[in-house]
N, C-alpha and C positions, 0 to 999 in steps of 0.2 A: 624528360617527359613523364617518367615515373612518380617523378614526386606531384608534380601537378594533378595528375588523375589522384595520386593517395590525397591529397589536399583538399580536391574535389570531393570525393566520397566522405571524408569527416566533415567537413561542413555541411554536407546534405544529408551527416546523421545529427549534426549540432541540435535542430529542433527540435527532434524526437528523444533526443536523451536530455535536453532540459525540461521537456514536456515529462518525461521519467521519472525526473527529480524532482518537480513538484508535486506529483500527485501523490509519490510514497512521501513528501515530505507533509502534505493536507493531509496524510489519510485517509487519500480517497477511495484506495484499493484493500483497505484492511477487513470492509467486509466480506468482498470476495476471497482473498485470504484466508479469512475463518470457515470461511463455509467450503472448500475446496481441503483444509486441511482435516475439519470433521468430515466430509464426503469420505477419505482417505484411510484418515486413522479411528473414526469412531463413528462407524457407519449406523452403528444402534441407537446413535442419540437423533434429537428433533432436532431441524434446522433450525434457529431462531430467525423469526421474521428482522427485517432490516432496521427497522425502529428497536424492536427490541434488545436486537444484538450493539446497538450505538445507547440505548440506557441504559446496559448492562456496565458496556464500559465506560463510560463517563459515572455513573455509581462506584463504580471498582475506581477511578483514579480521586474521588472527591472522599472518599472513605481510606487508602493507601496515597496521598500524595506524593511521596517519596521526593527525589529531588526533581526539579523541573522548575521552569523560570518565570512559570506565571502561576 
């Protein structure tokens, strides 16, 4: 009976951790991220708006391409 309930409960997190895995893998959460780590550690600086902070980095990776597959 135990393993059924543990069975039950991963499958009814299946969605939500592949839902997890895609959005860190698009990106989606990296500006939140940013702005939660300056809130944190560098309270003195400007937030950068959401546009901004997405030209910044996409400047920063076309200027440093380092390794990556596209």
């Amino acid at each position: 009976m135990t393993y059924v309930a543990d069975f039950s409960r991963t499958l009814l997190k299946l969605p939500r951790a592949i839902w997890w895995y895609l959005t860190e893998l698009m990106g989606d959460t990296a500006y939140a991220k940013y702005v939660a780590h300056l809130r944190a550690h560098h309270p003195d600086k400007d937030v950068p708006t959401e546009r901004e902070y997405w030209r910044a980095r996409y400047a920063e990776q076309d200027a440093n391409p380092g390794a990556r597959c596209c």
